[in-house]
KOLPANU-82635 format. One record per residue: residue number from 0; x, y, z of N, C-alpha, C in turn. Coordinates in Angstrom, 2 decimals, m for minus. Example, Ala and Ser with C-alpha at 12.3 -4.5 7.8 and 13.67 -1.06 7.14 Angstrom:
GULUM num      nu      nv      nw     cau     cav     caw      cu      cv      cw
GULUM   0   13.19   m5.69    7.80   12.30   m4.50    7.80   13.20   m3.30    7.80
GULUM   1   12.85   m2.25    7.08   13.67   m1.06    7.14   12.90    0.03    7.87
REM end
This chain:
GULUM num      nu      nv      nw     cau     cav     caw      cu      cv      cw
GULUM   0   m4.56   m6.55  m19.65   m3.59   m6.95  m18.62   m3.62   m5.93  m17.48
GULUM   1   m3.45   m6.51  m16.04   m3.59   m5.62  m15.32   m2.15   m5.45  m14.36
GULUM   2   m1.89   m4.09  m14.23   m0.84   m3.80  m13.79   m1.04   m3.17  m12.33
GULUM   3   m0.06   m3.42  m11.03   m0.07   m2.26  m10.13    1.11   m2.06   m9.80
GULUM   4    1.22   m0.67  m10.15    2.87   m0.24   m9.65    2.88    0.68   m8.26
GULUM   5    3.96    0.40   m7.78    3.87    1.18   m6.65    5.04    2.40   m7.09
GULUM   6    5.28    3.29   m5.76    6.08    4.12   m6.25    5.93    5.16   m4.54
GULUM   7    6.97    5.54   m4.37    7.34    7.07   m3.25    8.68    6.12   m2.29
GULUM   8    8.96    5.24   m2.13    9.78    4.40   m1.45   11.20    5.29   m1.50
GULUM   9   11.60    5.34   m0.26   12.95    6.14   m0.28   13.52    5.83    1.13
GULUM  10   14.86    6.28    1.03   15.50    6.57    2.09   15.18    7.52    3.53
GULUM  11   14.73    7.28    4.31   14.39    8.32    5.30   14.86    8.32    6.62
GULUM  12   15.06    9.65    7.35   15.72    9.02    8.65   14.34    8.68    9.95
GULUM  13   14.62    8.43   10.71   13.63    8.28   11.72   13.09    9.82   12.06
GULUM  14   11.86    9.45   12.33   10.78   10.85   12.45   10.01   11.12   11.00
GULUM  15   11.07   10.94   10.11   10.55   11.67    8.54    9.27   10.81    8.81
GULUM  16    9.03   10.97    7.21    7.16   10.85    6.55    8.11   10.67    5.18
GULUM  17    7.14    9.47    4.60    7.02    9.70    2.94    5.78    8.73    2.59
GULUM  18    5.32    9.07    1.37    4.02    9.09    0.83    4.28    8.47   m0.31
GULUM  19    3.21    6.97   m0.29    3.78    5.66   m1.28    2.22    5.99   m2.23
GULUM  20    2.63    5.32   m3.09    1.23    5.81   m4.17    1.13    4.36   m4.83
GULUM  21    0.45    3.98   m5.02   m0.42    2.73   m5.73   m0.78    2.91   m6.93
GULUM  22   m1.00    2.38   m8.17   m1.35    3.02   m9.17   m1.74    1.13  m10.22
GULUM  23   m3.15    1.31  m10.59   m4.04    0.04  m10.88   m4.12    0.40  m12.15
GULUM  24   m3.90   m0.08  m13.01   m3.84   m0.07  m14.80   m4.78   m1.12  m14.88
GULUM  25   m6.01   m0.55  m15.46   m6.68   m1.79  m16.46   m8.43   m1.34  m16.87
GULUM  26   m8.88   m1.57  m17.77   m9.65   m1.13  m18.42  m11.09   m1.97  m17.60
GULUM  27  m10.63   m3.29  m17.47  m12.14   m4.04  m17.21  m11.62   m4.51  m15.52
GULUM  28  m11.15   m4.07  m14.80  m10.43   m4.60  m13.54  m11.21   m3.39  m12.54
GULUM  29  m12.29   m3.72  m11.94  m13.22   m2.53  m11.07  m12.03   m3.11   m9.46
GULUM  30  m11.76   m2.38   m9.04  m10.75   m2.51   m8.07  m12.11   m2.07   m6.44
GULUM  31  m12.19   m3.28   m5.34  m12.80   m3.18   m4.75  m11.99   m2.69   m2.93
GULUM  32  m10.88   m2.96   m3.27  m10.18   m2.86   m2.08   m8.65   m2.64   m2.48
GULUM  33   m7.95   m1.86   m1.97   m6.31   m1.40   m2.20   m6.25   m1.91   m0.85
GULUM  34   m5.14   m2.79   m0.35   m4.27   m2.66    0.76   m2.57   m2.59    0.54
GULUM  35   m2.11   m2.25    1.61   m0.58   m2.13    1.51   m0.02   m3.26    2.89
GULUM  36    0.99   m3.94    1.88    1.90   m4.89    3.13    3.00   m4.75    2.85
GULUM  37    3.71   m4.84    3.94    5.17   m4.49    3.69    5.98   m5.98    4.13
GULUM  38    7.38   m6.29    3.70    7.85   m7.28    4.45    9.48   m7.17    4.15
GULUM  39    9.55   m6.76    5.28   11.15   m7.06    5.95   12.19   m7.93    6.16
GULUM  40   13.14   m7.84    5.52   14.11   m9.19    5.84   14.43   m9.86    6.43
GULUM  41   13.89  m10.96    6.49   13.70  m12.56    7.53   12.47  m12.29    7.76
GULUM  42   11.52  m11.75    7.37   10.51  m12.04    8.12    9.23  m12.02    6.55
GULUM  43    8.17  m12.23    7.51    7.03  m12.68    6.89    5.92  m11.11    6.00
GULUM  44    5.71  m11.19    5.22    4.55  m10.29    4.86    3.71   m9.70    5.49
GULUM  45    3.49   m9.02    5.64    2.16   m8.63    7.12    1.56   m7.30    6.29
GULUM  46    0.18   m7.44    6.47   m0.54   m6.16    6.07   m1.02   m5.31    6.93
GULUM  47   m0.65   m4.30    6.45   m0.55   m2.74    7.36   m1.39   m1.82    7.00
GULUM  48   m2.21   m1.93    6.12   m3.68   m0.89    6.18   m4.05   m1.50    5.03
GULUM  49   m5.68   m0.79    4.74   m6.40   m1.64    3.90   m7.53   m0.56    3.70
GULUM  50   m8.51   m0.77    2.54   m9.09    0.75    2.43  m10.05   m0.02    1.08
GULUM  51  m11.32   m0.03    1.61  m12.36   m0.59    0.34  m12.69    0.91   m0.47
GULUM  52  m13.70    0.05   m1.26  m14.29    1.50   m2.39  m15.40    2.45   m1.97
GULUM  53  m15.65    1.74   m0.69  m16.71    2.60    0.10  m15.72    3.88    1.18
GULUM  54  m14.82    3.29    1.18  m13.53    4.18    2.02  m13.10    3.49    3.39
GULUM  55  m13.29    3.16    4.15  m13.48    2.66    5.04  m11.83    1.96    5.31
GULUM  56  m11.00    2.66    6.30   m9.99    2.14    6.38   m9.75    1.07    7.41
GULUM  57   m8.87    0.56    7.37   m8.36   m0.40    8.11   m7.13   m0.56    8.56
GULUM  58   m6.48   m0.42   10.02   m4.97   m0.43   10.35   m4.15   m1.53   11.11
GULUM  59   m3.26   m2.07   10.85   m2.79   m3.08   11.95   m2.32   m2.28   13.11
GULUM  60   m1.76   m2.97   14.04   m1.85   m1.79   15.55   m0.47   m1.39   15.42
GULUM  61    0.59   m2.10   14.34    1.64   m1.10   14.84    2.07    0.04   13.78
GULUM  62    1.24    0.17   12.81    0.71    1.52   12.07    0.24    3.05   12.32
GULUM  63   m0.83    2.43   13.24   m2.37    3.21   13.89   m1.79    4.12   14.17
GULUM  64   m2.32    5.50   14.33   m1.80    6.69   14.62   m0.49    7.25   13.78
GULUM  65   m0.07    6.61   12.68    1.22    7.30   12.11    0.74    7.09   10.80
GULUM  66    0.07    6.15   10.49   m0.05    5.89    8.56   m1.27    6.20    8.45
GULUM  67   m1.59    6.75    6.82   m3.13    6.77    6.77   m3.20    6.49    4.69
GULUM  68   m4.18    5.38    5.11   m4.73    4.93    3.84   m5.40    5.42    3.06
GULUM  69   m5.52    5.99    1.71   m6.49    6.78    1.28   m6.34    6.47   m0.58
GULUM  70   m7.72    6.72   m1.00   m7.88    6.29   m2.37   m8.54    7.45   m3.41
GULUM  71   m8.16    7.77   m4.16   m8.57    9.04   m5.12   m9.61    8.71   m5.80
GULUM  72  m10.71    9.06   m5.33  m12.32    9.06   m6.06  m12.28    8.75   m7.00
GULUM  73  m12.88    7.90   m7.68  m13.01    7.23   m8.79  m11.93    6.99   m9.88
GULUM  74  m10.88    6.62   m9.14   m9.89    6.89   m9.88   m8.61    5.26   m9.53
GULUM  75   m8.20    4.30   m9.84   m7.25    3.10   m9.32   m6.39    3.60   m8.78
GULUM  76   m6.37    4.59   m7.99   m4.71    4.90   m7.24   m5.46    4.88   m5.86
GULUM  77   m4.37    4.65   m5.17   m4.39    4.53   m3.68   m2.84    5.51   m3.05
GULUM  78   m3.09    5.90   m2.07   m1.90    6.33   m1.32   m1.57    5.74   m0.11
GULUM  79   m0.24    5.81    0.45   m0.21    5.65    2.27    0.78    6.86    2.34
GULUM  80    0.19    7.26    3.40    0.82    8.60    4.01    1.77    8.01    4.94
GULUM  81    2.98    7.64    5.26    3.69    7.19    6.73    4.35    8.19    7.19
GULUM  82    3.91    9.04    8.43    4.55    9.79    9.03    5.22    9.11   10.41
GULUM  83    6.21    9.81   11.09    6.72    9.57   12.50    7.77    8.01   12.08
GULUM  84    8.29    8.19   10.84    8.57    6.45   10.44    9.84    6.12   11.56
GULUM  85    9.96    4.56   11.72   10.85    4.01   12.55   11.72    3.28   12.00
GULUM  86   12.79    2.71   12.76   14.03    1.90   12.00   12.97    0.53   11.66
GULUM  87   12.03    0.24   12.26   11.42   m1.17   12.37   10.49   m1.25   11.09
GULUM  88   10.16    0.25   10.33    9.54    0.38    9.50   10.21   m0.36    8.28
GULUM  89   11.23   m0.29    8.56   12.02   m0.81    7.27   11.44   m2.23    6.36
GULUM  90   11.22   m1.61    5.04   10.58   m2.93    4.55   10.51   m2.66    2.95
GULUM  91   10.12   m3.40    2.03    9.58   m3.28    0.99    7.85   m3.76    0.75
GULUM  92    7.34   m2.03    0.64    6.27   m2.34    0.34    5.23   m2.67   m0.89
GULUM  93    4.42   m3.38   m0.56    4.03   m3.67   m2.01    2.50   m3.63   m2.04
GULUM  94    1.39   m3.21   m3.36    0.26   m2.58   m2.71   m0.39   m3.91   m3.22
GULUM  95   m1.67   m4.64   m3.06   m2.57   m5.62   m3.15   m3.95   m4.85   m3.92
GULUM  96   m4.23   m4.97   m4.44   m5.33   m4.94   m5.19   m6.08   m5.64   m5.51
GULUM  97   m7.50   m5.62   m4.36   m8.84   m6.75   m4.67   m9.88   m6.13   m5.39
GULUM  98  m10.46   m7.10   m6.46  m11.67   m6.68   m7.26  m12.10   m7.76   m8.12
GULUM  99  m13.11   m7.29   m9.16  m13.52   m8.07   m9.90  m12.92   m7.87  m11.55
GULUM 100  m12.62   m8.84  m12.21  m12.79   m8.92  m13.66  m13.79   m9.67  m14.62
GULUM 101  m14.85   m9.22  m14.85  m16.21   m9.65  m15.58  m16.95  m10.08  m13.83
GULUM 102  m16.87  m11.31  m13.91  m17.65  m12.30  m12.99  m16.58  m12.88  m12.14
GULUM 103  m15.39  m12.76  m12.60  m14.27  m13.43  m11.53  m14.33  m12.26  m10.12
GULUM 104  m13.87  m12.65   m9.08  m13.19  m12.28   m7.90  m11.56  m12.16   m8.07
GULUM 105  m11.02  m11.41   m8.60   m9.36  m11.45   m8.33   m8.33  m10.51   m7.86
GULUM 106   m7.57  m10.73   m7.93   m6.55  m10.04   m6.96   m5.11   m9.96   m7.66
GULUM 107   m4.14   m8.87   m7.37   m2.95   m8.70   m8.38   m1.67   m7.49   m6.74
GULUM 108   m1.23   m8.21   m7.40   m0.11   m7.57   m6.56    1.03   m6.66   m7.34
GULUM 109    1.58   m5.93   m6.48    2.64   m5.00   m7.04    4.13   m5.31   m6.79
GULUM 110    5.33   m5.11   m7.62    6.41   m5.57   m7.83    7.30   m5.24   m6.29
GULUM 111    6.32   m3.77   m5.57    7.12   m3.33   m4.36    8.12   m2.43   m4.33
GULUM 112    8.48   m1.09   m3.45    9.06   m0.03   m3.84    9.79   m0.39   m1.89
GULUM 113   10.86    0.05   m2.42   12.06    0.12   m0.40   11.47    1.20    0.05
GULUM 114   11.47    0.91    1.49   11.33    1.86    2.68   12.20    1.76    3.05
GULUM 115   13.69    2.59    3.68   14.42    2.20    4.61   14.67    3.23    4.96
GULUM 116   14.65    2.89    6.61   14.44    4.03    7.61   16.21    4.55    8.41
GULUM 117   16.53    5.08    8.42   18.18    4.73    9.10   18.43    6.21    9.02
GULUM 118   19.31    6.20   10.04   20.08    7.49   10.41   21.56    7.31    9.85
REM end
């Protein structure tokens, strides 16, 4: 069975930084891509960085310059670093995990940890 939990989600005021961690449980689950999306109340899901097994990140534009995606060498964890965070940041994020199991293509999502940004 494959699990991804997330985890670092907290209370922060505007300016802070906090650092969300990803974490992929599973024995036969080769994990080819970690991304992170967050989604905010009333609104839609949207993905906000993305990071294959070759490394190679990926940012949406209202991220860029404040978050950074990164994955621990051979290892199912992923991080996002969010520094400079905003009230707009506010969301629950949740991490995506693409890969293979045997010959399948699949994908597993995480239960999601709060961001909320407020003074």
């Amino acid at each position: 069975q494959v699990q991804v939990v997330e985890s670092g989600g907290d209370l922060v005021q505007p300016g802070g930084s906090l650092r969300l961690s990803c974490v992929v449980s599973a024995s036969r689950f080769r994990v080819y891509a970690m991304n992170w999306h967050r989604q905010a109340p009333g609104k839609q899901r949207e993905l906000g960085a993305g990071i294959t097994t070759h490394g190679y990140p990926e940012y949406a534009d209202f991220v860029k310059g404040r978050f950074a995606i990164s994955r621990d060498s051979g290892e199912n964890t992923g991080h996002l670093q969010m520094n400079d965070l905003k009230h707009e940041d506010t969301a629950v994020y949740y991490c995506h995990a693409e890969g293979t199991l045997g010959d399948a293509r699949v994908d597993y999502w995480g239960q999601g940890t709060q961001v909320t940004v407020s003074s």
